[in-house]
C-alpha positions as CSV (number, residue, x, y, z in Angstrom):
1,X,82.5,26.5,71.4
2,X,79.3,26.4,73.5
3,X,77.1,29.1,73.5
4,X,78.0,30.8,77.2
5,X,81.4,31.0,75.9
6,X,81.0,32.4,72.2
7,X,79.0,35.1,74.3
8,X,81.8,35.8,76.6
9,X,84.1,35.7,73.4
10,X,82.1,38.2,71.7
11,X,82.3,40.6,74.8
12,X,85.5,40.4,75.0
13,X,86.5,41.5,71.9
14,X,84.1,44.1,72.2
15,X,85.8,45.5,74.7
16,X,89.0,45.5,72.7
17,X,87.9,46.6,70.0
18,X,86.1,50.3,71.8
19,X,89.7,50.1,73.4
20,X,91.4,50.4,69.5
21,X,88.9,52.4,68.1
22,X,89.0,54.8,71.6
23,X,92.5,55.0,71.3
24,X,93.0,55.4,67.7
25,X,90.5,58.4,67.8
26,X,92.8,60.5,70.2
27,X,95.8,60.0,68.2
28,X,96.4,63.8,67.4
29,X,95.1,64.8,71.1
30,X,98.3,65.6,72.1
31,X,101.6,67.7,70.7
32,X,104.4,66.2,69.6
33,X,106.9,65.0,72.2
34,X,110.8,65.2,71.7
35,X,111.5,61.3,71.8
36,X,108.6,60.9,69.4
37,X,110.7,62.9,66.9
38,X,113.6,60.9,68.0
39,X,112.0,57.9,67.0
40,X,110.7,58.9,64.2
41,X,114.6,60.2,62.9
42,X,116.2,56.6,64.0
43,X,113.3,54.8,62.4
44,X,114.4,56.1,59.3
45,X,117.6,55.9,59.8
46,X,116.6,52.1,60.5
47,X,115.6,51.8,57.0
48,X,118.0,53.2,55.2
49,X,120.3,50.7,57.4
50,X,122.5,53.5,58.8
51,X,121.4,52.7,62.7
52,X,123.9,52.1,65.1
53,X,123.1,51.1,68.5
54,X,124.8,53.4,71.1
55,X,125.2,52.6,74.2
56,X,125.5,56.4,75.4
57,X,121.7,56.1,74.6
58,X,120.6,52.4,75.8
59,X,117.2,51.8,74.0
60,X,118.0,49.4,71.6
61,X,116.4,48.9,68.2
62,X,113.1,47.5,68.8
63,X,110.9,50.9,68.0
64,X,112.8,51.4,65.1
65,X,112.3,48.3,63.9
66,X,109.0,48.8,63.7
67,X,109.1,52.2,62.4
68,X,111.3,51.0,59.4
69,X,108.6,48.7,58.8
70,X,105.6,51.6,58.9
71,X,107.9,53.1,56.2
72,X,108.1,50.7,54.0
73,X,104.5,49.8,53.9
74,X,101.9,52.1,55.3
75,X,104.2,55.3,55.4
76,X,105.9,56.4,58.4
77,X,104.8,59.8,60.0
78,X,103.5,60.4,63.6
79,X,100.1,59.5,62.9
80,X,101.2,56.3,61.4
81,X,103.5,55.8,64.3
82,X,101.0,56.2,67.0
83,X,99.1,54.0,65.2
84,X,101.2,51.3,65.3
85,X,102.1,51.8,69.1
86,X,97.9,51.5,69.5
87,X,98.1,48.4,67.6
88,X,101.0,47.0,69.5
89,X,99.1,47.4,73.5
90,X,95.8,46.2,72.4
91,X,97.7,43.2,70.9
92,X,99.4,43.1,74.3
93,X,96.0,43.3,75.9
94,X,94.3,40.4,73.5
95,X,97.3,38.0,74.2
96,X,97.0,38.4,77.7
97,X,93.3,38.3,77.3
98,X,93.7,35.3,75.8
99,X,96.2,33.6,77.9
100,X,93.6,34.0,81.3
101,X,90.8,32.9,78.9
102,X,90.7,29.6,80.7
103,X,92.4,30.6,84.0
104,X,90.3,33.1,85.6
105,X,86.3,33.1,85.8
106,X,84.9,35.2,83.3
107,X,84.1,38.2,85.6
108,X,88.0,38.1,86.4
109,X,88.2,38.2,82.6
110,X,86.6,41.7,82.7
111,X,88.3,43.4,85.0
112,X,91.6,42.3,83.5
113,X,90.6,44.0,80.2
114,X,88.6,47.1,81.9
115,X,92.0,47.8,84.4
116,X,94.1,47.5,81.0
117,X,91.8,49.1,78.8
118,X,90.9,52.2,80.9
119,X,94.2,52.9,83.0
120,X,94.9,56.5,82.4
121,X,98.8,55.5,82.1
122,X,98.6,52.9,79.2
123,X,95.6,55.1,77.3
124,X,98.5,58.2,77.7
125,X,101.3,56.2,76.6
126,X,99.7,53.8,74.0
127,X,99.3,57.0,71.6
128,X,103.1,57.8,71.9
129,X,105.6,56.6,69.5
130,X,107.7,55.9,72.6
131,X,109.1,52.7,73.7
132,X,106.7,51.9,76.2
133,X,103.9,50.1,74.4
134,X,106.9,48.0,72.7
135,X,108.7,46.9,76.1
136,X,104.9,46.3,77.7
137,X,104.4,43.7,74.5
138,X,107.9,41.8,75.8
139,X,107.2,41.9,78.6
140,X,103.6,40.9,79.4
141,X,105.0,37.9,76.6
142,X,107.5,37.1,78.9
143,X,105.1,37.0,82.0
144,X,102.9,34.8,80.3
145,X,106.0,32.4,78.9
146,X,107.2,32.5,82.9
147,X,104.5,31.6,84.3
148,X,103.1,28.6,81.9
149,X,106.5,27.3,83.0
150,X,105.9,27.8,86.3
151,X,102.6,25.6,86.1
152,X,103.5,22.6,83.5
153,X,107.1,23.2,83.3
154,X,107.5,23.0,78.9
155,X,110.3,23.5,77.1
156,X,108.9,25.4,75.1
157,X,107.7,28.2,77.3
158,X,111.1,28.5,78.9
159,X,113.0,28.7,75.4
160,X,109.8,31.9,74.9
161,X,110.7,33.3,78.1
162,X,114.5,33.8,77.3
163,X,113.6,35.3,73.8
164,X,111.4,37.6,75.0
165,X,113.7,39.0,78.0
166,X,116.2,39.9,75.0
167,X,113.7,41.8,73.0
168,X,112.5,43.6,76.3
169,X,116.6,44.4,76.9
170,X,116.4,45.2,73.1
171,X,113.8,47.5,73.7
172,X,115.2,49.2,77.1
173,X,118.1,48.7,79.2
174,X,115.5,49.4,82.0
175,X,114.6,45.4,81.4
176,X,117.1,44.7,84.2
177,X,114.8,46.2,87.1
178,X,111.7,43.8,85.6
179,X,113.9,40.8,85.8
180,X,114.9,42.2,89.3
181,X,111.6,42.4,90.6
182,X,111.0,39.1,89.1
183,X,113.8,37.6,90.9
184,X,112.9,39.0,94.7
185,X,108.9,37.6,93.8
186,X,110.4,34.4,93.2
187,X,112.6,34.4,96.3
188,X,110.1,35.6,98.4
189,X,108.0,32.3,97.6
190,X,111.5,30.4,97.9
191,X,111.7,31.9,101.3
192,X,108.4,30.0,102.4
193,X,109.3,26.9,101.2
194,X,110.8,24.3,103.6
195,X,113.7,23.3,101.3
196,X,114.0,25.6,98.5
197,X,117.7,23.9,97.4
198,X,115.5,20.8,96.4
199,X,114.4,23.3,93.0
200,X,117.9,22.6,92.0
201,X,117.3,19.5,91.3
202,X,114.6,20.1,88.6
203,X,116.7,22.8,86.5
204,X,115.4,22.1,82.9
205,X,118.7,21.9,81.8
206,X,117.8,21.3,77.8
207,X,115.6,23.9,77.4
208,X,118.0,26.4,79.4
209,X,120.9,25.4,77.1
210,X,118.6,25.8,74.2
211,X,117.2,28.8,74.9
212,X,120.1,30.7,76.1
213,X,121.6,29.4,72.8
214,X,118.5,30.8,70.9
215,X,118.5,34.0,72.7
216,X,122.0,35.1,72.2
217,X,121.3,34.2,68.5
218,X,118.8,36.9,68.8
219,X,121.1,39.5,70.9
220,X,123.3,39.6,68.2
221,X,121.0,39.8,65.5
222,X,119.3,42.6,66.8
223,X,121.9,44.7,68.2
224,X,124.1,44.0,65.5
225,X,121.5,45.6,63.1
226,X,122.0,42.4,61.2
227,X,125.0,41.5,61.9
228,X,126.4,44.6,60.2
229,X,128.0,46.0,63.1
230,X,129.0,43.1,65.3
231,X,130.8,45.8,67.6
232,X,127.6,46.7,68.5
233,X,126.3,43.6,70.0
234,X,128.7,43.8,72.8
235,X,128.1,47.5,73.6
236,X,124.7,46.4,74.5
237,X,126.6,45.3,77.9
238,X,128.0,48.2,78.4
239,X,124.7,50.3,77.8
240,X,123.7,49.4,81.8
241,X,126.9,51.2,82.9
242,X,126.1,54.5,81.1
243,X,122.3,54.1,81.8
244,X,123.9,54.0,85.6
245,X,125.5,56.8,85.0
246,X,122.7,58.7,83.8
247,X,120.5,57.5,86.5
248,X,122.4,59.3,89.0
249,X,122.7,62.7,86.7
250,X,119.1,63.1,85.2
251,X,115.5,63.6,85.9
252,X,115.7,63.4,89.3
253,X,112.4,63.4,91.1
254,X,111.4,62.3,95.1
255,X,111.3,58.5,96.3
256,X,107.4,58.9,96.4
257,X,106.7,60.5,92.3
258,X,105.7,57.2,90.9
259,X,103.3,56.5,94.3
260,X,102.3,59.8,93.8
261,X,101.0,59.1,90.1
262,X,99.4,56.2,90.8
263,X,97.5,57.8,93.7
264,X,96.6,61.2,91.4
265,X,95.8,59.0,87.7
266,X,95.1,55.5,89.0
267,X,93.0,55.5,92.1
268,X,90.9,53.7,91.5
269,X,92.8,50.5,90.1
270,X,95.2,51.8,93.8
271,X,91.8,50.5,95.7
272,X,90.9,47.8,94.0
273,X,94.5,46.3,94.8
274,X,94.1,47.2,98.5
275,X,90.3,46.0,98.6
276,X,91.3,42.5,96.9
277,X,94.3,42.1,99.4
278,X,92.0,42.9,102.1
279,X,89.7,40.2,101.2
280,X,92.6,37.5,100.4
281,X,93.9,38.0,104.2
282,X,90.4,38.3,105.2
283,X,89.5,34.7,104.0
284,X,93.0,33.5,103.7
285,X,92.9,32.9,100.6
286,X,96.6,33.9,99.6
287,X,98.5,31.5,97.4
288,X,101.6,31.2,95.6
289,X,100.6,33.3,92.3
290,X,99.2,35.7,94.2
291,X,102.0,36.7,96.3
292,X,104.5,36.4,93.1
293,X,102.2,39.3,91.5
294,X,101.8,41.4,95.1
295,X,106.0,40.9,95.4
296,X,106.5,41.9,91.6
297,X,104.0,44.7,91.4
298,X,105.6,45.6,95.4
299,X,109.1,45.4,93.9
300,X,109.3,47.1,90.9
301,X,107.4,50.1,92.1
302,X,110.3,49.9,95.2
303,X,113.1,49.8,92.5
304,X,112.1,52.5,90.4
305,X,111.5,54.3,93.1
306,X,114.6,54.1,94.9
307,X,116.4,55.3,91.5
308,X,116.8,59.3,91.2
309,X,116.1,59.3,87.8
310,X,112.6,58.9,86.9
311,X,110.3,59.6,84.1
312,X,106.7,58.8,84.1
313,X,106.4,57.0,80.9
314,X,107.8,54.2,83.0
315,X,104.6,54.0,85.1
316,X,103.2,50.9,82.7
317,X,106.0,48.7,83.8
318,X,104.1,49.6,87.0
319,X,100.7,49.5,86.5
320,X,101.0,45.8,84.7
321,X,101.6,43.9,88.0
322,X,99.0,46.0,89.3
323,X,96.2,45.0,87.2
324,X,97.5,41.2,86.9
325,X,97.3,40.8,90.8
326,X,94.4,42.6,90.9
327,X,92.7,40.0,88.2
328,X,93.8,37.2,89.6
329,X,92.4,37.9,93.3
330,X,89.0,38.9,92.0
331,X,89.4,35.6,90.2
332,X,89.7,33.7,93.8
333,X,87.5,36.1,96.0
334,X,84.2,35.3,93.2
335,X,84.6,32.5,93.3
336,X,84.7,31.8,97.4
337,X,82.3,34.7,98.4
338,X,79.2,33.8,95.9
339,X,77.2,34.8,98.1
340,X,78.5,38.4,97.8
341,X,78.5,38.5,94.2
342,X,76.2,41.9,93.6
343,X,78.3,43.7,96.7
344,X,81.7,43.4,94.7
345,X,80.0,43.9,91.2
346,X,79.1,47.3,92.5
347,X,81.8,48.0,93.8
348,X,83.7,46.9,91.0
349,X,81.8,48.8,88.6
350,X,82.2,51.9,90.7
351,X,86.0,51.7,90.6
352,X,85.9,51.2,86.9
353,X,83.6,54.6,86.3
354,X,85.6,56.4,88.2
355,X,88.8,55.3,86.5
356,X,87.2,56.4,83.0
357,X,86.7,59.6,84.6
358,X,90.5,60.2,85.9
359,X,91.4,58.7,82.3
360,X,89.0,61.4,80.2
361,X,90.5,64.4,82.4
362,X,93.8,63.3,81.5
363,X,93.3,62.5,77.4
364,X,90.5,65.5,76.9
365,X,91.2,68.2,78.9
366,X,94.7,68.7,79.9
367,X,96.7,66.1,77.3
368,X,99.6,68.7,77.1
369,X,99.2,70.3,80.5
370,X,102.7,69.3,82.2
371,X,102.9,70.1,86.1
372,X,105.0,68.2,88.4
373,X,102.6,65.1,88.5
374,X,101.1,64.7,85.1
375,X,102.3,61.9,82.6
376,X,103.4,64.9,80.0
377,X,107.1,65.4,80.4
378,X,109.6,66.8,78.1
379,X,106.1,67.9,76.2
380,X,105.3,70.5,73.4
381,X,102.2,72.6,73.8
382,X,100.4,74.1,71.3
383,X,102.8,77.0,70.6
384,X,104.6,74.4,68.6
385,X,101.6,74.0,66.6
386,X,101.3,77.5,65.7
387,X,104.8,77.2,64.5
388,X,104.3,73.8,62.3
389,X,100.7,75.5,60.5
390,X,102.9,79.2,60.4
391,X,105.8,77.4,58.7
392,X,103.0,75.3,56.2
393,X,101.0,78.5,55.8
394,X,104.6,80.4,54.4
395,X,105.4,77.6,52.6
396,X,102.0,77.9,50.4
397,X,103.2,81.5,49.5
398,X,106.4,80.2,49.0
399,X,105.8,77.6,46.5
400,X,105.0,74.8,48.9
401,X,107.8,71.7,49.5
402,X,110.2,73.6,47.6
403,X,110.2,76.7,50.0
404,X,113.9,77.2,51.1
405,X,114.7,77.4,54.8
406,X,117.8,76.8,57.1
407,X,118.4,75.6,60.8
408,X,121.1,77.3,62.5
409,X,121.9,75.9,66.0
410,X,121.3,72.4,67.2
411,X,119.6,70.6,64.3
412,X,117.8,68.5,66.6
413,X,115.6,64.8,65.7
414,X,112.1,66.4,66.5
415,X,113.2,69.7,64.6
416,X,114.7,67.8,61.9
417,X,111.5,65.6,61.1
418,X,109.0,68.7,61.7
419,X,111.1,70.2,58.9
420,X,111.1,67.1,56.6
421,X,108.3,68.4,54.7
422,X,110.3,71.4,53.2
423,X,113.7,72.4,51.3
424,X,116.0,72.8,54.3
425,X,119.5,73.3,54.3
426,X,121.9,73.4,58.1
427,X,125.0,75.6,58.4
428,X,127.3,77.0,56.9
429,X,125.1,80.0,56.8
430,X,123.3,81.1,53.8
431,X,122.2,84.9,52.7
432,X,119.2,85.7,51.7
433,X,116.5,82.7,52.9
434,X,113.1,83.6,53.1
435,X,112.7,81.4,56.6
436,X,115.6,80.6,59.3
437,X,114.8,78.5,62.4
438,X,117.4,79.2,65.2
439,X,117.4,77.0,67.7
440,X,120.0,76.5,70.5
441,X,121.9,79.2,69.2
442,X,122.2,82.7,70.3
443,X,119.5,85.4,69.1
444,X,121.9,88.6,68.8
445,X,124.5,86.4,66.8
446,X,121.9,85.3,64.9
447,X,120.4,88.8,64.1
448,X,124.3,90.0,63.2
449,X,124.5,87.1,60.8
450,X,121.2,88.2,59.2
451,X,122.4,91.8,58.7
452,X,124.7,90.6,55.6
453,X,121.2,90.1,53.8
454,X,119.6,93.5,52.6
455,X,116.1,92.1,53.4
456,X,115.0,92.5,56.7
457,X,113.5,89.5,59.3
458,X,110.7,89.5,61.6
459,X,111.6,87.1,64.8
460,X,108.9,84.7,65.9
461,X,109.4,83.3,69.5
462,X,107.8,80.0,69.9
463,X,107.4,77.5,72.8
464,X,109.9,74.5,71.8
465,X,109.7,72.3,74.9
466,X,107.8,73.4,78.2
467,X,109.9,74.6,80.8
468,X,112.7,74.0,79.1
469,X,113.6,76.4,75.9
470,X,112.3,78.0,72.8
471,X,112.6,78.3,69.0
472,X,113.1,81.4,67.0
473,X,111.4,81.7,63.7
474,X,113.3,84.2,61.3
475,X,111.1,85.3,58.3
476,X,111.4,87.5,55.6
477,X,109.4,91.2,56.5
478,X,107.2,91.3,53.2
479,X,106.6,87.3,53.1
480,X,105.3,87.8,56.8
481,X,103.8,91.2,55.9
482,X,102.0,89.1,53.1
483,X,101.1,86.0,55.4
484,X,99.5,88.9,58.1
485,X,97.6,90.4,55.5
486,X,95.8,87.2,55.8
487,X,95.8,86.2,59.7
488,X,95.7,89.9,61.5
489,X,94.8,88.3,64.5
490,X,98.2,88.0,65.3
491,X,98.9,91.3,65.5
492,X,98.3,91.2,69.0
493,X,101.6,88.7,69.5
494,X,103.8,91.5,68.8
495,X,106.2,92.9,71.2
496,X,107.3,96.5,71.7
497,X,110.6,95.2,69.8
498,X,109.2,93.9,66.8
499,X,109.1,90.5,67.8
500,X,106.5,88.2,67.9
501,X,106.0,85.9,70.7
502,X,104.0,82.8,70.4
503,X,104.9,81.2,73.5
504,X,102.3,79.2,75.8
C-alpha cells in the first residue's frame, strides 16, 4: 500500500470509527419503542427455539437471529441490542466503503461515508433494535453483489446476489418493492438500448441454476427455524398477501410523507442529489450507473409512496439510493470539472454541516418528540421512564427481583420484557399483590376486582405509547405511602381523585 493510499485508508476508518463511537454514545437517548420490545420477546423466544414465523406478521427471523445470538454471548437486553444494530450499519457502511475503494476518487469516497455516516435517518434508526439496520446490511450486500455482476459478469457475485435477496425477504416482506425498484432501473436502461432481447442471449444460466438452488436452500433453512417447522417455509409466500392486506388497513399517511421527511431531516443530502444531477445534464455526463441509481432511488421512493401504509422507519431503504447516486456523480463531476475543485469542496462541505446540524436536533433535542413528521412513531416518552425507575424504586422496598406483581389486560411484548426483571404472574387474578399493572383492560373493573383485597391501591396513570393509550399502575397505599416518604415531589401528580397521573 503506497503511502497516499494508507493515508486515505486511515481516514476512512476514522470516519467510521467517530460514526460507531457517535452512535454507540446515544444508545439510551431515546425511550423504548413497542417493536423494540417485540424484538426483544421473539429474540428470546429465538433461543429457546419456540419461534415460529407467522405470516400474519411478515418479518421473518433475521433480528431474532441475531438477538438469540446477543443472548447467548454478550447478554441480550436493549442496550445490548442497540448495540448490535450499531454494529450491523457501520459494518454496512465499511463494506460499502470498501467496495467503492477503488471505484470512486477518493473525495467521492468521503461523501459516501459523510452522507451514510451523518443522515439523520440511519443515525435514528441504527440505535433501534428494529429491522432496519438488518434489511440495510442485505440489502446494500445485494447492491454491491448486483452490480459487480453487472460490470464483470462472475458467477460468484450472482450466486451472492440471490442469497442475499433471501435474507433481505427473511428480514422483511417489504424486500419485494427493493427488487421492484430494481427491476424498473434496469428496464429503464433496457429501454435505451437498441436491442435489448440480444441480453437473452448472455443469461448466466449456471450460476442462475446454482444460485437459485443455493438460495432456496437458505429460504427453508431460515424460515423453517431449522428445518423444525417446514410449514413454515411455505407461509413465507403467503406473508406478501397479508402484508397486502395490512397495507391497505394501517398507518395510512399522504402520497407526499416520505418526500416530506426527506425535505424536513435530509435537506441537505435532497440538494446535493439535485446539485449533482444538475451538473451531469449540464456536462452530459450521464451514464448507465448513474441513471440505474437516479431510476432506483426515483422508484422506490414512488413505490412506497404510492402505498397507504407507511412508517418512517422505512426511509433508509430510501435514503441508500440517495447517497449511492449522489457518490457516484461527485465521483464523475471531480473528476471532469478540476478546475472547479474548491467551488464544489465548499459547497460540499456546507451541505455536510448543515446535515450534522438537522441530525443533532433530531438525536439531542427532540429524540422522543413524535409529531406528524418526525422519525418517532409508535414511541414512548419519558412517562414510561418514570414508570420503569417507580416500579425499580418499589421493588428495592420490596425485596428487589423477588417483588410480586401481576398484569391484568393485554400482557403485551414491550410490557412483558420491561417486567422481566421482577416476579410477575398474568391472570387469573390474584388478591393481595403489592403492584398490579393494568393495561388494556378497564380501570373500574379493575378497581372492583381490587376491592376483594382489604388493602387499599393508589392508581398511577402513565403514558404507554404517545397518542395512542396508557398504563395503570396499581400499588399498595402504605408501600406507595413509604416510596413518597422518599420522593415528595410527586405529590404534585395527584389528582383530585386520588390518582396519580404521570402522563407526558
Amino acid at each position: 500500500m503506497h503511502q497516499r493510499e494508507f493515508r486515505e485508508f486511515v481516514v476512512l476508518l476514522l470516519m467510521l470509527t467517530a460514526g460507531l463511537l457517535f452512535r454507540l454514545f446515544i444508545l439510551d437517548a431515546r425511550m423504548i419503542h413497542i417493536d423494540e420490545g417485540m424484538g426483544l420477546r421473539a429474540s428470546e423466544l429465538f433461543a429457546e427455539g419456540a419461534w415460529r414465523y407467522s405470516p400474519a406478521n411478515g418479518h421473518g427471523p433475521t433480528l431474532f437471529l441475531v438477538g438469540a445470538l446477543l443472548k447467548g454471548t454478550f447478554g441480550l437486553n436493549i442496550l445490548s441490542a442497540r448495540a448490535a444494530m450499531v454494529v450491523l450499519c457501520m459494518i454496512t457502511i465499511g463494506i460499502l466503503a470498501a467496495y467503492f475503494r477503488r471505484r470512486f476518487v477518493f473525495p467521492a469516497q468521503i461523501v459516501l461515508l459523510t452522507g451514510l455516516v451523518c443522515s439523520s435517518g440511519l443515525i435514528f434508526y441504527s440505535t433501534y433494535f428494529i429491522h432496519e439496520m438488518v434489511f440495510f446490511l442485505f440489502t446494500a450486500i445485494a447492491f454491491c453483489s448486483l452490480d459487480s455482476w453487472m460490470d464483470e459478469r462472475r458467477d460468484r457475485s450472482l450466486i451472492l446476489f440471490l442469497l442475499a435477496c433471501v435474507c433481505m425477504y427473511a428480514t422483511k416482506e417489504t424486500a419485494i418493492l427493493t427488487w421492484t425498484a430494481w427491476i424498473v432501473a434496469s428496464c429503464v436502461l433496457l429501454a435505451d438500448h437498441e436491442k435489448p432481447h440480444h441480453h437473452l442471449r448472455h443469461i448466466p444460466w449456471r450460476g442462475l441454476v446454482l444460485g437459485l438452488f443455493l438460495a432456496s436452500l437458505l429460504w427453508i433453512l431460515l424460515f423453517s427455524n431449522g428445518l423444525q417447522s417446514l410449514e413454515s417455509a411455505k407461509d413465507a409466500f403467503r406473508a406478501l398477501l397479508q402484508w397486502a392486506n395490512r397495507a391497505s388497513t394501517m398507518h395510512h399517511r399522504p402520497f407526499w410523507y416520505f418526500g416530506a421527511l426527506l425535505l424536513i431531516h435530509e435537506a441537505p443530502l435532497v440538494l446535493g442529489a439535485v446539485g449533482v444531477a444538475s451538473g451531469l445534464f449540464w456536462n452530459n455526463l450521464w451514464d448507465r450507473k448513474r441513471v440505474w441509481l437516479a431510476a432506483w432511488f426515483l422508484s422506490i421512493l414512488f413505490i412506497y409512496s404510492i402505498i397507504p401504509y407507511k412508517t418512517p422507519w422505512c426511509i433508509p431503504s430510501i435514503l441508500l439510493p440517495l447517497v449511492l447516486f449522489i457518490a457516484s456523480g461527485f465521483h464523475v463531476l471531480w473528476r471532469k470539472e478540476k478546475s472547479a475543485h474548491s467551488f464544489i469542496v465548499v459547497i460540499t462541505a456546507f451541505l455536510i454541516g448543515a446535515q450534522c446540524v438537522l441530525s443533532f436536533g433530531d438525536t439531542f433535542i427532540h429524540p422522543n418528540r413524535e409529531e406528524t413528521f418526525d422519525y418517532a412513531y409508535l414511541q414512548s416518552n419519558e412517562s414510561l421512564g418514570d414508570m420503569t425507575r417507580i416500579l425499580h424504586d418499589l421493588s428495592l422496598l420490596r425485596g428487589g427481583s423477588s417483588m410480586k406483581m401481576q398484569i391484568i389486560g393485554s400482557p403485551d411484548e414491550l410490557l412483558y420484557v420491561l417486567t422481566e426483571p421482577y416476579d410477575r404472574s398474568f391472570e387469573p387474578f390474584k388478591v393481595g399483590l403489592p403492584v398490579y399493572l393494568n393495561y388494556q383492560n378497564d380501570v373500574e373493573a379493575m378497581r372492583r376486582s381490587l376491592l376483594v383485597s382489604s388493602v387499599p391501591y393508589v392508581r398511577l396513570v402513565f403514558t404507554y405509547i404517545q397518542h395512542v393509550n396508557s398504563v395503570d399502575v396499581f400499588v399498595a397505599s402504605d408501600l406507595w405511602d413509604e416510596y413518597l416518604a422518599l420522593h415528595p415531589e410527586y405529590q404534585e401528580k395527584r389528582w383530585g381523585n386520588g390518582d396519580y397521573d404521570f402522563r407526558r
